[in-house]
Each structure stands twice: as C-alpha cells, then as structure tokens.
C-alpha positions in Angstrom: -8.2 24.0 -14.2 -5.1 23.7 -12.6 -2.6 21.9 -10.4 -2.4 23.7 -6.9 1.1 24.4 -6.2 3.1 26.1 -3.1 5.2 28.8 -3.9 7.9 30.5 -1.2 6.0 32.3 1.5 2.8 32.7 -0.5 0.3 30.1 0.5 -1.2 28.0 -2.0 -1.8 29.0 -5.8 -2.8 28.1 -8.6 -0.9 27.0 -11.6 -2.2 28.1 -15.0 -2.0 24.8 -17.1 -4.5 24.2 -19.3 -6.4 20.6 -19.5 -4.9 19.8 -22.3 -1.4 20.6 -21.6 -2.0 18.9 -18.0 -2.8 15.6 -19.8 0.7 16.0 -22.1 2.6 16.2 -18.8 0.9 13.6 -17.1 1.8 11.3 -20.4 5.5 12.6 -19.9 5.6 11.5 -16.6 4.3 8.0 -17.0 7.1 7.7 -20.2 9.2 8.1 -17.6 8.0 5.6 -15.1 10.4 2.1 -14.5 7.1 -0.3 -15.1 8.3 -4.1 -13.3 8.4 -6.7 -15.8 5.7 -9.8 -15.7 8.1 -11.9 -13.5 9.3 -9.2 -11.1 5.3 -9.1 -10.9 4.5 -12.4 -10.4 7.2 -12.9 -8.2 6.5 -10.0 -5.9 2.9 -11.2 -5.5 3.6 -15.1 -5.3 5.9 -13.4 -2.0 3.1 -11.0 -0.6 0.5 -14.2 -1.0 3.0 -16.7 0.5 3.8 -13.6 3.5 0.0 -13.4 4.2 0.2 -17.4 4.8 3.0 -17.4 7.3 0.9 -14.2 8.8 -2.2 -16.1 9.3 -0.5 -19.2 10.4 1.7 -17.2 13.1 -1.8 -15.2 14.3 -3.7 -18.4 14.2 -0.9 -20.0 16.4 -0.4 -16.9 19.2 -4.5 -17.4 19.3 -4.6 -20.6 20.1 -2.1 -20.7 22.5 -3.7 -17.0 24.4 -6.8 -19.0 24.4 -5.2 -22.2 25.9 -3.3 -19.8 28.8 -6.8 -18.0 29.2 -8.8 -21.4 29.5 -6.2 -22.8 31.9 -5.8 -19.3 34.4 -9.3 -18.9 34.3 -11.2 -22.1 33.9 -13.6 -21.3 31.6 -14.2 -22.4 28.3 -14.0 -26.0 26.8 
C-alpha cells in the first residue's frame, strides 16, 4: 500500500512505500509537530467555551427581539 501522489502531467499514482516505512515517516512527521502546551490548551478552550456563551446570548437576544417585532406587526402570538 501506498500514498497516492500527483506527479507533473500524469494523473494520479501511486507511491511505492511500504507499510512499514509509511508508519516511520508518519512518526517523523509528528516529531516534527509544535504540540500547544497545557495552558495555551486550556486557555484556547476556556476562550472557545466563553465565545459560544456570548454566541448564544447574542442569538437568544436577536430572537427575542425578531419575535417581539413579529408579535407586534402581525398580532399574533402571546
């Protein structure tokens, strides 16, 4: 098995890498990866959880104040 790869003017082919020799590259590749520390972790998901709150709150607001407009134009509703 091997990993499909797009050489000039020649469609698709593919390349002749063993399993084994795959699964050494793939090990390269993640010895290469900049992994975030535990606090750039937990800061970047205390921000995406405290984002999702001022999300909700904003979409909950803009609701309630279509529904308001809607209720008042039309009449309907209590």
């Amino acid at each position: 098995m091997g990993a499909l790869y797009r050489a000039p003017s020649q469609g698709f082919k593919l390349a002749n890498t063993t399993p084994l020799e795959f699964l050494r590259q793939v090990r390269q590749e993640v010895g290469r990866v900049s992994w975030p520390t535990r606090k750039e972790t937990t800061v970047t998901t205390a921000m995406v959880f405290a984002m999702v709150i001022v999300a909700a709150i904003f979409f909950f607001l803009v609701d309630e104040i279509l529904a308001r407009g809607v209720q008042l134009v039309l009449g309907i509703g209590s």
